[in-house]
N, C-alpha and C positions, 0 to 999 in steps of 0.2 A: 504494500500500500504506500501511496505516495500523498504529501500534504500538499499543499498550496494558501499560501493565504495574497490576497488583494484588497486592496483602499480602493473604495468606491464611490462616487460621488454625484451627488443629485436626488440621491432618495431622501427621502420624509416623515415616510408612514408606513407601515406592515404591506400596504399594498404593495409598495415598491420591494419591499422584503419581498414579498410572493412573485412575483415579476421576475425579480432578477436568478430565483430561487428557480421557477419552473425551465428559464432558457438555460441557463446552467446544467440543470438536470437530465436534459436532450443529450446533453455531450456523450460519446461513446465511454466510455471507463470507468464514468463517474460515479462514487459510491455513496457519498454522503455530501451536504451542501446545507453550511450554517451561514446567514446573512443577519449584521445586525447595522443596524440602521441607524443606532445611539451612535456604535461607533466606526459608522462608515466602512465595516469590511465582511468581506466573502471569504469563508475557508473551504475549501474542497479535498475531499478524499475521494483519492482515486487507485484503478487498479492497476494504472501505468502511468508514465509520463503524460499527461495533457501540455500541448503545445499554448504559450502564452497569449499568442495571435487568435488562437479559436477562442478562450475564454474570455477574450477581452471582447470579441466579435459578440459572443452571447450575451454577453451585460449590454454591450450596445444597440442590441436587438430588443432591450428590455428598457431601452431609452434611458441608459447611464454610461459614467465613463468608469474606467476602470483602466489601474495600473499595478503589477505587480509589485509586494508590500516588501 
């Protein structure tokens, strides 16, 4: 298992939690996905490497930006 964490910014409310949480979750590998919105960051556990380009793609696709923490 591999971790990931990312600062992410633009979110507000749970919804955007839920948001960034479900395009995340699409990713192939992905095993677990905590977003917290207090403190602006995404952790991802995954079952291999995730490429930093697709995850950043996914938050963006969830109307946020995102940069590796």
């Amino acid at each position: 298992m591999v971790q990931a964490e990312y600062k992410v910014t633009g979110m507000s409310c749970g919804h955007c939690e839920a948001s960034v949480r479900g395009e995340v979750s699409k990713l192939a590998g992905v095993e677990d996905v905590k977003v917290s919105v207090a403190a602006g960051t995404l952790t991802i556990v995954a079952s291999g490497e995730l490429a930093d380009d697709a995850v950043i793609a996914a938050v963006d696709e969830a109307g946020y930006s995102a940069v590796r923490a």
